[in-house]
C-alpha positions in Angstrom: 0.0 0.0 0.0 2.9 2.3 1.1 4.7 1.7 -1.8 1.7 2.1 -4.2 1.2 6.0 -2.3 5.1 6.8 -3.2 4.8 5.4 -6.9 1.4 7.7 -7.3 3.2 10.5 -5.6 6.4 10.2 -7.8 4.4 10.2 -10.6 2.6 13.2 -10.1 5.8 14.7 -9.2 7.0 13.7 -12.9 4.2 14.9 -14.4 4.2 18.5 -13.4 8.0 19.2 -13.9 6.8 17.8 -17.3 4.3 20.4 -17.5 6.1 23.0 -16.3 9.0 22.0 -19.1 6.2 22.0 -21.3 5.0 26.1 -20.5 5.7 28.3 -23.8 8.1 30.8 -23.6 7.3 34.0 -23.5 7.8 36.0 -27.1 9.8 39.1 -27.9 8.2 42.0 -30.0 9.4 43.1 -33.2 10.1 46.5 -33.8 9.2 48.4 -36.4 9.6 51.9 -35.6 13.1 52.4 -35.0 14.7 56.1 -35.8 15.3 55.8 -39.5 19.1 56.8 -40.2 20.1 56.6 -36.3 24.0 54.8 -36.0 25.6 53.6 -33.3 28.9 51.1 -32.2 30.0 49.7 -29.1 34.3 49.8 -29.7 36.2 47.3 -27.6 38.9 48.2 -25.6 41.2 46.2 -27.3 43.2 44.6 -24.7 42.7 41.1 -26.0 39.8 41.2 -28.4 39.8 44.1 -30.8 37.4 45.8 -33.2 33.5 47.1 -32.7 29.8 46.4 -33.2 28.1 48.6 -34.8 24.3 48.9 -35.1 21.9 50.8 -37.8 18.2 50.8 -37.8 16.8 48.3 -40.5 15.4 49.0 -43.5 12.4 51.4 -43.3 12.8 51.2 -39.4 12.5 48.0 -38.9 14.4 45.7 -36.7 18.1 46.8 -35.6 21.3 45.7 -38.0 23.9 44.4 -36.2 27.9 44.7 -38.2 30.5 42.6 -36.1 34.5 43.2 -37.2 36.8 41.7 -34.4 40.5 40.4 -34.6 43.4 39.2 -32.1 40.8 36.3 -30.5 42.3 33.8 -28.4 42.2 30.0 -30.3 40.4 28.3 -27.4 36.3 29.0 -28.1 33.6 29.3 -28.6 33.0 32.4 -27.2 29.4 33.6 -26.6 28.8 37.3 -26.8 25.2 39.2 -25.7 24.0 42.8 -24.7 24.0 43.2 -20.9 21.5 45.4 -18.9 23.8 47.5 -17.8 26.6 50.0 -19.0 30.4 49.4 -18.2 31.7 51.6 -15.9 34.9 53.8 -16.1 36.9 51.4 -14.2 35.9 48.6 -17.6 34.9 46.2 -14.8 32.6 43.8 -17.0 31.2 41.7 -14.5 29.2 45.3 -13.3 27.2 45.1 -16.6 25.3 42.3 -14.6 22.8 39.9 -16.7 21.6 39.8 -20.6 19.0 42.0 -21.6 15.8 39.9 -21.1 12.8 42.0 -21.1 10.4 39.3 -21.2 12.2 37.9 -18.3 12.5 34.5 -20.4 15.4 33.1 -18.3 18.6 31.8 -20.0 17.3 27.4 -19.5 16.3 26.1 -21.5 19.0 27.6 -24.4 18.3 29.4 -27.1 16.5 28.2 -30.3 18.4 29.9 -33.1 14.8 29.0 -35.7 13.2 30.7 -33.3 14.8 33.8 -32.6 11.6 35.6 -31.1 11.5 33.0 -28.1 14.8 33.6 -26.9 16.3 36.9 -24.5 16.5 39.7 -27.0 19.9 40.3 -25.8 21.3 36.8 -26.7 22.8 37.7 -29.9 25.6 34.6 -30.1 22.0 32.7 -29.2 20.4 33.8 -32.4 23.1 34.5 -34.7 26.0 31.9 -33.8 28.9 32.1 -31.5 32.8 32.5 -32.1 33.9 29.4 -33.2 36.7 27.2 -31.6 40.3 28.3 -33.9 38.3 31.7 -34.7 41.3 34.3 -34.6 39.1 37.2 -36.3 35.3 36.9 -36.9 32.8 38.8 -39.0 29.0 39.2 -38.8 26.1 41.2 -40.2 22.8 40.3 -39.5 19.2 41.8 -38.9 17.7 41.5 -34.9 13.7 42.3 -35.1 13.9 42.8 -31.6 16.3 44.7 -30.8 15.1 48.5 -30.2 16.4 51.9 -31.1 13.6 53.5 -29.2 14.5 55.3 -26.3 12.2 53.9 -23.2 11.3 50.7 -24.2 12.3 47.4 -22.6 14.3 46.2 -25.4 15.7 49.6 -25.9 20.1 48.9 -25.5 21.8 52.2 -26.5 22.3 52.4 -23.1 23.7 49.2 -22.0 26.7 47.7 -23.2 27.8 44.3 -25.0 30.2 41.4 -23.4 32.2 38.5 -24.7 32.4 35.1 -22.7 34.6 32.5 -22.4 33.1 29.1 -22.7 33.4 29.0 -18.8 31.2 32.2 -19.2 34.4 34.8 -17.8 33.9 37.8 -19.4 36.7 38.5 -21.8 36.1 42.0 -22.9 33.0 44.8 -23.0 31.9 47.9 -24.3 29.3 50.7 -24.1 26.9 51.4 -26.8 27.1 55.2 -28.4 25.5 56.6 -30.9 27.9 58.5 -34.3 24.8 59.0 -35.4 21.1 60.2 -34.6 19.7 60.6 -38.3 18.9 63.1 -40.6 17.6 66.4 -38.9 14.3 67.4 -38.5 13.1 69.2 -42.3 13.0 72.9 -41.6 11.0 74.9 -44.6 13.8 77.3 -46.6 11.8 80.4 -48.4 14.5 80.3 -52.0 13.8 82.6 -55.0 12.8 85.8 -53.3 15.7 87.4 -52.4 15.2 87.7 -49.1 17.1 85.6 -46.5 15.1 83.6 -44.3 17.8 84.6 -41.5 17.2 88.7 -41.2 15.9 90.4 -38.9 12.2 92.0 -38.8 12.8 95.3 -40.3 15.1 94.6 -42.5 13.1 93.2 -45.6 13.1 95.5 -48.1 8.9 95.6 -48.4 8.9 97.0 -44.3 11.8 99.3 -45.3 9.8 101.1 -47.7 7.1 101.1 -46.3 5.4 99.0 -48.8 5.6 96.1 -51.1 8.6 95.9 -54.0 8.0 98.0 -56.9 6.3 95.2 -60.2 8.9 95.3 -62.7 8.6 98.4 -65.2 7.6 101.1 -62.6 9.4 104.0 -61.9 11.7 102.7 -58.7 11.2 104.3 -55.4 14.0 105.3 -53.1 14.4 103.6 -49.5 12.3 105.6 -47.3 10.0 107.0 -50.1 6.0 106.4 -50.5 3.9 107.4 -52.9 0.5 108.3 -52.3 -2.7 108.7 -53.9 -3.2 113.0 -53.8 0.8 113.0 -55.1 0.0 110.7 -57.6 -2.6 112.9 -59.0 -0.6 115.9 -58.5 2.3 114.4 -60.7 -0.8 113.6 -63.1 -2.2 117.0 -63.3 1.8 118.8 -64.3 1.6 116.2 -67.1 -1.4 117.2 -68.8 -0.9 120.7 -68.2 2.7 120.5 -69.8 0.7 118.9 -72.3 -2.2 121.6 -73.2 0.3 124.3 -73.7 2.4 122.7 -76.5 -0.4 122.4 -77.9 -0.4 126.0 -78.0 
């Protein structure tokens, strides 16, 4: 009888770390309204690892392209690489950058599914994308993240935060903070062009407030700065003509 308890109990044991095994992971969000133009690259220190990472938005704003160029790595890989939620400090002490960037708190077991990139920690780019292979000396990779954000103030947002190589004991080798070259073409401005008047002067200092009125149409007798004609001197001017007229005529 005591035995047949324990056997039922065991098995309902098994059963729910099954289930629990069994519980989907949680799924990251693509992004698809990252700054269009916006640049930025993590350099390493180059102590042992050298080169940079440098990230672009995607095409059209979406997802975030990642451009990998490193030399002078040591022969005894793989080495994993991932974004950290935190920056480096000044004294480069890696292990301050703390854990990957998980913002749907997915946990790092089970590992990574590379065909299913969306499932894993946004921040687990050697996940994803492969890691440094074992007799790697230099190593180059560009690839397209759909989660990774250029959005300031979102959760997968990792200007901010920094990126770390691993030893296959998971040391960290080498990190760097993330900074942006480049924040994207400035916001359009209207330029007024073909009137001859700059768009930087001063009020006052159009010709039409000058005079006192609007630019003379081409063909009209020009008007000196500071003069106005009006309508009684107008008729005045009028008046002299036709009399200078009528006495020729005489």
């Amino acid at each position: 009888m005591r035995t047949s308890v324990a056997l039922s109990l065991l098995g309902a044991a098994a059963t729910g770390v099954a289930a629990q095994s069994q519980k989907p992971l949680p799924t990251a969000v693509a992004v698809n309204n990252n700054p269009v133009g916006l640049v930025a690259e993590a350099v390493l220190p180059g102590n042992n690892i050298k080169g940079k990472v440098v990230v672009k938005s995607g095409d059209g704003g979406v997802g975030t392209q990642f451009n990998i160029e490193l030399s002078g790595i040591p022969e005894d890989g793989p080495f994993t690489y991932h974004i950290h939620v935190n920056p480096v400090p000044e004294n480069g002490n890696c292990s301050a950058t703390l854990a990957h960037l998980d913002p749907t708190e997915r946990g790092e077991d089970p590992v990574c599914d590379k065909s299913k990139p969306e499932t894993c920690q946004v921040g687990d780019l050697s996940g994803k994308y492969g890691a440094i292979t074992k007799g790697q000396t230099t190593f180059s990779a560009s690839y397209l993240d759909k989660y990774a954000s250029l959005v300031e103030g979102t959760g997968a947002y990792f200007l901010n935060r920094s990126i770390v190589f691993h030893y296959p004991n998971k040391t960290r080798i080498t990190c760097a903070n993330f900074k942006i070259t480049n924040a994207g073409p400035a916001p359009f401005r209207f330029q007024p062009t073909g009137t001859g008047i700059s768009s930087a002067a001063p009020i006052g200092t159009n010709p039409a407030q000058t005079t006192g009125g609007a630019p003379s149409p081409s063909g009209t007798m020009p008007v000196e700065a500071g003069a106005s004609f009006s309508t009684s001197s107008m008729t005045s001017v009028v008046a002299a003509l036709l009399g200078g007229a009528m006495m020729l005529m005489l």
